[in-house]
C-alpha positions as CSV (number, residue, x, y, z in Angstrom):
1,X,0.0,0.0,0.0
2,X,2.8,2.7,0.8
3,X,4.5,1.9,-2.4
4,X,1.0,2.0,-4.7
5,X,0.4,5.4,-2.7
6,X,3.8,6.6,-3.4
7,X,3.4,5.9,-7.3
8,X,0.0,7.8,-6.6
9,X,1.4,10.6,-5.8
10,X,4.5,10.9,-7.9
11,X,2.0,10.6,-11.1
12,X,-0.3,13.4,-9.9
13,X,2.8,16.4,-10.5
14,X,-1.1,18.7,-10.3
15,X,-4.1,18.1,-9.2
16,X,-7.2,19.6,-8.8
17,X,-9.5,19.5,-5.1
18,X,-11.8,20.9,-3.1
19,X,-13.8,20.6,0.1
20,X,-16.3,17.9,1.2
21,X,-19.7,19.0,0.2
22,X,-22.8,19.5,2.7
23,X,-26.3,20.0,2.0
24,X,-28.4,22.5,4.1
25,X,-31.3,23.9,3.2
26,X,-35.2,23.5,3.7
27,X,-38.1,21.6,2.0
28,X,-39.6,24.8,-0.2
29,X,-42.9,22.4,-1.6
30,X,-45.2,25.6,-1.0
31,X,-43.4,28.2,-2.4
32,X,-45.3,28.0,-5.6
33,X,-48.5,28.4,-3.8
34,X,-47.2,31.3,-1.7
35,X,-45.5,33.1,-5.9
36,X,-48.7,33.2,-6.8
37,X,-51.0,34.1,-3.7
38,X,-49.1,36.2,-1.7
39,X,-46.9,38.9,-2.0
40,X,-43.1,37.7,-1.2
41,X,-40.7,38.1,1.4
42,X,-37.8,40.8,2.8
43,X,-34.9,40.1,4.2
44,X,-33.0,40.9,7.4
45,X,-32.0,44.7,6.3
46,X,-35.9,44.8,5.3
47,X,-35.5,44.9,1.1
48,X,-37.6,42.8,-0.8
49,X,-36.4,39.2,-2.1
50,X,-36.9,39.0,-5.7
51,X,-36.4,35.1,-5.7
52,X,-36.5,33.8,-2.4
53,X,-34.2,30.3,-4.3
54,X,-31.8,32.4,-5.2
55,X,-32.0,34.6,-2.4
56,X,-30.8,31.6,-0.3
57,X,-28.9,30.7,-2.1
58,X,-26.5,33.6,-2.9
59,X,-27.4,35.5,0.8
60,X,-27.5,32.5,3.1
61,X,-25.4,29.8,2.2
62,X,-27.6,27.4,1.2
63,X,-27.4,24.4,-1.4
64,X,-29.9,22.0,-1.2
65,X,-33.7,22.1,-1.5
66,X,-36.1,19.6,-1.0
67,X,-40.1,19.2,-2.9
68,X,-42.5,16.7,-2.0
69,X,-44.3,14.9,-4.7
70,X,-47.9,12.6,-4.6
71,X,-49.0,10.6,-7.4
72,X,-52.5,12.5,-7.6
73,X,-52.8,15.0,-4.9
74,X,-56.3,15.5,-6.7
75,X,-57.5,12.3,-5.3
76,X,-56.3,12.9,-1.9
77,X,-57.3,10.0,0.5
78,X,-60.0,9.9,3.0
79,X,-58.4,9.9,5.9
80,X,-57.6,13.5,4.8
81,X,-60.0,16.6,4.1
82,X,-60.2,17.3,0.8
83,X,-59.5,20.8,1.5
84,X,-55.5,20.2,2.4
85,X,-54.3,23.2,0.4
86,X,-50.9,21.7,1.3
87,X,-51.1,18.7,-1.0
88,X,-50.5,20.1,-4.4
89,X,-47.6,18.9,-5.8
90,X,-48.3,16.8,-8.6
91,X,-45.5,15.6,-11.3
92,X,-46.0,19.3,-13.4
93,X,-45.8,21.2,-10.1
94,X,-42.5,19.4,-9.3
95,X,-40.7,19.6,-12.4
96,X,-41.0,23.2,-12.6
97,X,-39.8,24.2,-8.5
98,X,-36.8,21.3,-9.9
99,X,-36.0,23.0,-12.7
100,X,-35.8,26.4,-11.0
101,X,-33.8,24.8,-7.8
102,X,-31.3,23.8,-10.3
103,X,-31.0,26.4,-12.5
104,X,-30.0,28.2,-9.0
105,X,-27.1,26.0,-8.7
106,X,-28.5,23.8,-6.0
107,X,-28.9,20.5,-5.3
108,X,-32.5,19.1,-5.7
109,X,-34.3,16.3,-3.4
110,X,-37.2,14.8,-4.5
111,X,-39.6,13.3,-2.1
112,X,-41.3,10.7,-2.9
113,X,-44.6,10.2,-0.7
114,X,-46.0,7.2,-2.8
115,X,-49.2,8.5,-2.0
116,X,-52.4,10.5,-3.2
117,X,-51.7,12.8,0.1
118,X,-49.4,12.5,3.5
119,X,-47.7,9.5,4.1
120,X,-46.3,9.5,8.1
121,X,-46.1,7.1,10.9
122,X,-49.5,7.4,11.4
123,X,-50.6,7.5,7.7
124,X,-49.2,4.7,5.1
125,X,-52.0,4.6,2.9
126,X,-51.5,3.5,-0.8
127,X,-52.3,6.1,-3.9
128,X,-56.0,4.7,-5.0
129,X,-54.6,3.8,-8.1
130,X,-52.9,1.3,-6.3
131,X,-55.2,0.0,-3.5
132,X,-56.0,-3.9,-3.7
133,X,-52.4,-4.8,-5.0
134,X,-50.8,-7.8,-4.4
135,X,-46.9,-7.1,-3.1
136,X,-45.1,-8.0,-5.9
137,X,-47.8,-5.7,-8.3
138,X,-47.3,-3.2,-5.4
139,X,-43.5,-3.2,-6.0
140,X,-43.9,-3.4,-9.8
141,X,-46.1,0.3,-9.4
142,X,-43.4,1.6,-7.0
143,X,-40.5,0.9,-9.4
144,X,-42.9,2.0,-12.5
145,X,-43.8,5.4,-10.9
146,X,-40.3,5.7,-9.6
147,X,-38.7,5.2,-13.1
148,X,-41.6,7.7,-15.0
149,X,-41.0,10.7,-12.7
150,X,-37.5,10.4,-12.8
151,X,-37.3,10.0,-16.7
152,X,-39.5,13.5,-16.7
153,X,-37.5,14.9,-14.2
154,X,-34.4,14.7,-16.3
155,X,-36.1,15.5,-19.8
156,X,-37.3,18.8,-17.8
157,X,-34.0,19.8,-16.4
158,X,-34.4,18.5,-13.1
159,X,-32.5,16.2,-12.5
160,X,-32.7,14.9,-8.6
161,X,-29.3,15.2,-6.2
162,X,-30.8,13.1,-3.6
163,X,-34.1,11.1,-4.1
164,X,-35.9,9.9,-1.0
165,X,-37.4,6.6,-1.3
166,X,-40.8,7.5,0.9
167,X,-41.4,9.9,3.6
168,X,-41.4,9.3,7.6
169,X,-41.6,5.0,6.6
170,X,-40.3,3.6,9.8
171,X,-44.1,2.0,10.2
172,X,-45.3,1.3,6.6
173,X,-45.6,1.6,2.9
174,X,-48.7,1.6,0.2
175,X,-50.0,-0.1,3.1
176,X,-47.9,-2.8,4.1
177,X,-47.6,-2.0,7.8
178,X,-44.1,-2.7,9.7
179,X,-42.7,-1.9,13.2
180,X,-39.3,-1.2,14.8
181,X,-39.6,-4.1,16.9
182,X,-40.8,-7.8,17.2
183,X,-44.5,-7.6,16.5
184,X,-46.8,-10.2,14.7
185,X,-48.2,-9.7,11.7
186,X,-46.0,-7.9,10.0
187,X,-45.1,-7.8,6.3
188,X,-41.4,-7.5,6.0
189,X,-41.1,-9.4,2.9
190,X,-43.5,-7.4,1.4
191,X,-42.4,-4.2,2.8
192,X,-39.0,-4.8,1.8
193,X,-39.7,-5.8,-1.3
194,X,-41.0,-2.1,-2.0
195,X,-38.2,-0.4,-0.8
196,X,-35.8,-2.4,-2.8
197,X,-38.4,-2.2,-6.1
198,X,-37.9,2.1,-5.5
199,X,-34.3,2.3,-4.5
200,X,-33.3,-0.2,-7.8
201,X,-35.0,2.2,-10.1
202,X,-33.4,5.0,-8.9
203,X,-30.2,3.5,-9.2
204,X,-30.8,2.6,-12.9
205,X,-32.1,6.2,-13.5
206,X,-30.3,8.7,-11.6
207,X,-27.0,6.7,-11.1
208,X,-25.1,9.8,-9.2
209,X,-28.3,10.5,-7.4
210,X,-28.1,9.7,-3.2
211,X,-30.9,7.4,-1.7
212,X,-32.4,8.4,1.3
213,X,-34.7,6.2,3.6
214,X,-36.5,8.8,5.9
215,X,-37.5,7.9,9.7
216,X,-39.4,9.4,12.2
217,X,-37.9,8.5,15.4
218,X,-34.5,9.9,15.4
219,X,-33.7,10.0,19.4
220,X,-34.5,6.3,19.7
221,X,-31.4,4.3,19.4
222,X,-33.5,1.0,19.7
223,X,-35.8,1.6,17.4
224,X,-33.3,2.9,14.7
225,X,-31.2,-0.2,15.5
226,X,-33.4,-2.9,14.5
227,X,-34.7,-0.7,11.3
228,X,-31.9,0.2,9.7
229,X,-30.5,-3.1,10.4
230,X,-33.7,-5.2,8.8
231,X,-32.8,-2.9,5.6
232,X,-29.0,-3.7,5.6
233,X,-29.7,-7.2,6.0
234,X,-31.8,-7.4,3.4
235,X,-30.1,-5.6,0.4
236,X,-32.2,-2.2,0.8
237,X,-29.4,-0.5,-1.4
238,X,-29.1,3.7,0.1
239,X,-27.4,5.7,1.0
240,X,-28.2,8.0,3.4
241,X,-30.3,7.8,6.8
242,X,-32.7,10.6,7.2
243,X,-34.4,11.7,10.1
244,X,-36.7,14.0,11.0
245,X,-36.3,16.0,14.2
246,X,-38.7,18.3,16.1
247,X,-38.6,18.5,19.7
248,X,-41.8,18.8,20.9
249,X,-42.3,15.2,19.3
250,X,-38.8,14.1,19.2
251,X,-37.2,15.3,22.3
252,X,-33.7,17.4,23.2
253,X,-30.5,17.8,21.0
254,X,-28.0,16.8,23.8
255,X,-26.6,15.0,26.7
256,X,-26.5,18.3,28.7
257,X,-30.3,18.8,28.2
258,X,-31.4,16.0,29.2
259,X,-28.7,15.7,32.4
260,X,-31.4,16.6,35.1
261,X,-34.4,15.0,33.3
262,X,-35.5,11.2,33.1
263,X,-36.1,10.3,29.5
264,X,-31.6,10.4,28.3
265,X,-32.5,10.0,24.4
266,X,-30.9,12.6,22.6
267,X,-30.5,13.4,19.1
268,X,-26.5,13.9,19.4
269,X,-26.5,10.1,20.9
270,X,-28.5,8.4,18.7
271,X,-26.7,9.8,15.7
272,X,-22.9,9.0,17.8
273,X,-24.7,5.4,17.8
274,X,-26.0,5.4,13.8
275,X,-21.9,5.9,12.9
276,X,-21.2,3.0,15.1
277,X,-23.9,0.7,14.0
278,X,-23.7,1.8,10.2
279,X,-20.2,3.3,9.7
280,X,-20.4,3.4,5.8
281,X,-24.3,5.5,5.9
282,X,-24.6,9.2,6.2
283,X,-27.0,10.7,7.9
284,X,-29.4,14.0,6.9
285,X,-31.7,15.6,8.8
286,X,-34.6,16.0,6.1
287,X,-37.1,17.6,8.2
288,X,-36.3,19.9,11.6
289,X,-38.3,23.1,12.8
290,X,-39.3,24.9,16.2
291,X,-42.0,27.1,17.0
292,X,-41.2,31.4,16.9
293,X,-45.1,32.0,18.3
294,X,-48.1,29.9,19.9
295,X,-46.6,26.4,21.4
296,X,-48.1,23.2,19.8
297,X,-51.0,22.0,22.0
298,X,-51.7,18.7,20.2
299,X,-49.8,15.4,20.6
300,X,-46.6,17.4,22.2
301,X,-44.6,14.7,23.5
302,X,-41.8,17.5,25.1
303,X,-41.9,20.4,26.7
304,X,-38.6,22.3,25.4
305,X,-39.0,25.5,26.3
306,X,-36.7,25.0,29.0
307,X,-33.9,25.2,26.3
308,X,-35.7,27.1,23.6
309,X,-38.6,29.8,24.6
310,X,-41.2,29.5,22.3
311,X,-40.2,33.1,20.6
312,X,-38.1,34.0,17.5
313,X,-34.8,34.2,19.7
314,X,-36.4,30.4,20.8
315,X,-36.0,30.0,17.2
316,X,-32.9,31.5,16.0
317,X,-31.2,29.4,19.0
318,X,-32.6,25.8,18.3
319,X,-31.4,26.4,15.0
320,X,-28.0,27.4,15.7
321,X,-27.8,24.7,18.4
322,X,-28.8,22.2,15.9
323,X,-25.8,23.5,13.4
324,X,-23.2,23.7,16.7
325,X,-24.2,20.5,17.5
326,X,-24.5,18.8,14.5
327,X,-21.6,20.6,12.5
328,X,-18.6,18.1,14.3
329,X,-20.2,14.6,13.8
330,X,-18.3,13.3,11.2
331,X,-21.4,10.7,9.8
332,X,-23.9,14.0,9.3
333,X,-24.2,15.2,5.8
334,X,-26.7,17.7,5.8
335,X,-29.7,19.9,7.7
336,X,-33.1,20.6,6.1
337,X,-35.6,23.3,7.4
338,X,-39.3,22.1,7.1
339,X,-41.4,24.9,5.4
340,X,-39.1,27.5,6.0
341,X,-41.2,29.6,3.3
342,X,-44.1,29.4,5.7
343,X,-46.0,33.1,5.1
344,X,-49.4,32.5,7.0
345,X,-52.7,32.1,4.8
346,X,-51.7,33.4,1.4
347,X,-52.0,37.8,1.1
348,X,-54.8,37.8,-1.6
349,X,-57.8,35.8,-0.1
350,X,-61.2,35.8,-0.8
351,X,-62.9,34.1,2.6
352,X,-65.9,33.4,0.8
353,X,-64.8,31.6,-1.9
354,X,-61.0,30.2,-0.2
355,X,-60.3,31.5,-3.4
356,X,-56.1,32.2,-3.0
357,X,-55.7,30.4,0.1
358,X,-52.0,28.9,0.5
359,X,-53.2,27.1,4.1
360,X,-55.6,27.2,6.5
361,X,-53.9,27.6,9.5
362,X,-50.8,29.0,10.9
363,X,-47.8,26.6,11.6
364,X,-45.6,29.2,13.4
365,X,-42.7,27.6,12.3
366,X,-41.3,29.0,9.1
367,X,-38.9,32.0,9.1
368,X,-41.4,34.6,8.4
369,X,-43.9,36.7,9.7
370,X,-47.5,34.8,9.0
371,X,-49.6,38.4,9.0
372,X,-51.5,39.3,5.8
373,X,-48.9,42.3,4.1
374,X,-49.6,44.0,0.7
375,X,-45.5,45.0,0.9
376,X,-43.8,41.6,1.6
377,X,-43.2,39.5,4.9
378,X,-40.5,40.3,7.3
379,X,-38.0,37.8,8.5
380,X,-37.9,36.9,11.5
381,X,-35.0,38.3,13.6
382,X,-33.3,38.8,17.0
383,X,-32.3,42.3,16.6
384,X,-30.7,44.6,13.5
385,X,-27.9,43.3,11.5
386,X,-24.9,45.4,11.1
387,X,-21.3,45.7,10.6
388,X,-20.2,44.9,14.3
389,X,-23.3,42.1,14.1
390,X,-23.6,40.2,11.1
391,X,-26.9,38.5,9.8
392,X,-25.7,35.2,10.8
393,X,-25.7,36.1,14.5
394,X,-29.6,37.8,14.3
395,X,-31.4,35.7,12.0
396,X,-31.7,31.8,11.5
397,X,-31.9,31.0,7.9
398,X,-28.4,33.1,7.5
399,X,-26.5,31.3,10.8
400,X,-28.3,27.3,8.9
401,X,-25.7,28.1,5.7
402,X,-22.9,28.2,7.9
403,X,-23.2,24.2,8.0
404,X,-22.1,24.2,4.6
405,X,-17.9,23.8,5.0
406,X,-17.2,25.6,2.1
407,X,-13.4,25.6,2.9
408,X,-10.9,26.7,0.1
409,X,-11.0,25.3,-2.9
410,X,-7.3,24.8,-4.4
411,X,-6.3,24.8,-7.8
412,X,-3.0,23.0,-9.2
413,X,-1.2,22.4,-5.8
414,X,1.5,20.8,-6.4
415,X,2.3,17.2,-5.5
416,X,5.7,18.1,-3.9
417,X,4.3,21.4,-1.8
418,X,5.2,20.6,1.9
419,X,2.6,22.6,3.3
420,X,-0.1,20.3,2.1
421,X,-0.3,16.8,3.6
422,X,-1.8,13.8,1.4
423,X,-3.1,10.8,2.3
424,X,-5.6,7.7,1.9
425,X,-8.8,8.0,3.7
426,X,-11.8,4.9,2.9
427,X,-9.9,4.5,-0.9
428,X,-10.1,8.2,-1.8
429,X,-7.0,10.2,-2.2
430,X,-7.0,13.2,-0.2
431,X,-5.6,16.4,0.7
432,X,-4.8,18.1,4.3
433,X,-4.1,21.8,4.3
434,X,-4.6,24.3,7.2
435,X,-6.5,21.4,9.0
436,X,-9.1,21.2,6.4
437,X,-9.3,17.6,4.5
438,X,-10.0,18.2,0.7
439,X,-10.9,15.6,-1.8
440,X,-8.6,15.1,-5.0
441,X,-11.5,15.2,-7.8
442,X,-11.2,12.2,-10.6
443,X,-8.7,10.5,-8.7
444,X,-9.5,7.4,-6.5
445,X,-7.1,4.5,-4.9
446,X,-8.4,1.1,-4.7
């Protein structure tokens, strides 16, 4: 091996690197609804955002942008009133939000619900084009649907970055119910059989595209253990874990939270435990959010106020807790915002008619003020950004891009510089200058 590496690097007199990418961003599934029915946002200096992708982008940092997508939101299953402005986002819908997101330069992730509306732990309902199927005809429609959306995505210039192979799915699928733990009745063959039907047909049609299989109970080491294990086991081919993580349902970020309390889980634990269980899976944090106004009443599980007031300065602090925290475990990739585009109701409503209206209530959770405004929402902030106090340190969605580790990118170091260290790291050639690792591009050491 020291002589192969050697050769390595006597052959590579240049080479070209750059810094490991992270993802951050925020699932942005609304913000067509809001373009058209409402009228935009400012930022932290109070000026109007032209493009709120771009806008993020180029002003906070981030990268990555995540859009649901149902097989016919017009159907929309019973168990849900038909009057979920929310669920929208047919195959058209999707393609054009894609196409913008990477026309920004971002990286897109596609959602897949598998479903005519929400698909959660508590909801694993099949489309209703789909209802009745056997499992292997279940599977077949999975990889089917799978394959069609992706073959539209890429002939409309939106080609996924990360694809994620069902939402929230710890529990079920299309209707094949599962648990994580020992219960009877079960379908894991069946269940399985799904997952591996979606992830294949991503592979064959977005090759460079990163799987994620999204969970729901991200502070339970047990529970993640035996789940993520069943899919090793049984060829589930992904690649990254995804969790979702609010606190009211989920619990606190840390061991120093939760020193004086009973319940120990913590996010920052169970994801220590996911690098040790599955050392070669990344993990993401696809959904995450915290109240600024009105604390959830309904199904709250935890009472965090203790670490985060229920205020924007609540807010602006779980977030940057959740980068601090997050930002040194080696197995986390990236950090999505749920909703962050959240603007209340919609601006232009007609009550009568709901003609215009984006949702019907309030989730006081995105980055905006929710109040009806004829001149654009205001962010949400901690106090005025200036010179002596940058954005980052008043307003959340600017201090979330600072998870990114954009680092330096260098050009044409030379092999023979003895201020940059080089070195093999899981195959991959790599680069160590000024303490930050870099990855040689196009190179790689088997």
């Amino acid at each position: 091996m020291k002589r192969l590496f050697s050769l390595v690097i006597i052959a590579l007199v240049c080479v070209y690197a750059q810094a490991q990418s992270r993802y951050v961003g925020g699932d942005i599934s609304m913000l067509t609804q809001y373009e058209k029915h409402s009228s935009g946002y400012k930022d932290v200096k109070g000026v109007k955002v032209n493009d709120l992708i771009t806008w993020l982008v180029n002003d906070c940092g981030w990268n990555t942008f995540r859009v649901r997508i149902f097989v016919h939101p017009q159907q929309k299953a019973p168990d849900y009133k038909s009057t979920d402005y929310a669920i929208v986002q047919d195959l058209a819908y999707v393609k054009a939000l894609g196409k913008r997101i990477k026309e920004a330069g971002a990286y897109f992730m596609l959602d897949f619900h598998y479903s005519d509306s929400w698909v959660d732990a508590g909801h694993i309902q099949a489309p209703a084009a789909w209802k009745g199927a056997s499992d292997g005809a279940m599977a077949d429609s999975i990889a089917e649907y799978t394959r069609s959306v992706l073959t539209a995505l890429k002939a409309a210039g939106a080609t996924p970055d990360l694809v994620q192979v069902g939402n929230e799915i710890m529990y079920g699928l299309c209707g094949i119910q599962v648990h994580p733990y020992d219960k009877s009745g079960d379908n894991w063959e069946g269940y399985l059989g799904l997952l591996r039907a979606g992830c294949d047909a991503v592979r064959e049609e977005c090759p460079q595209a990163q799987i994620i299989i999204h969970t729901d109970r991200p502070t339970n080491t047990g529970y993640n253990s035996y789940y993520y294990n069943k899919l090793v086991q049984n060829g589930v081919d992904f690649d990254i874990i995804g969790l979702s993580y609010y606190p009211f349902w989920h619990g606190y970020l840390n061991a120093e939270q939760v020193a004086d309390k009973t319940d120990k889980n913590n996010l920052v634990n169970a994801i220590k435990n996911l690098k040790t269980l599955f050392p070669n899976k990344r993990v993401h944090i696809v959904e995450c959010a915290y109240n600024f106004q009105y604390w959830p009443t309904k199904g709250v599980n935890y009472d965090t106020q203790d670490a985060w007031p229920c205020s924007v300065l609540g807010q602006y602090n779980f977030v940057k807790d959740v980068v601090d925290n997050l930002k040194p475990l080696e197995n986390v990739d990236g950090i999505s915002y749920w909703f962050p585009e959240d603007a209340g109701n919609g601006d232009y409503v007609n009550w009568t008619t709901k003609e215009g209206l984006v949702e019907e209530t309030w989730s006081n959770r995105g980055f905006w003020d929710e109040g009806a405004t004829t001149s654009g929402h205001a962010i949400n902030k901690t106090g005025s950004a200036t010179a002596a106090r940058p954005a980052t340190e008043v307003c959340a969605p600017y201090y979330l891009g600072t998870f990114v580790d954009k680092g330096e990118d260098i050009e044409n170091v030379s092999s023979v510089q003895t201020n940059v260290q080089k070195f093999l790291k899981n195959g991959q050639l790599m680069l160590l200058k000024n303490g930050v690792e870099y990855t040689i591009m196009g190179e790689r050491v088997q």
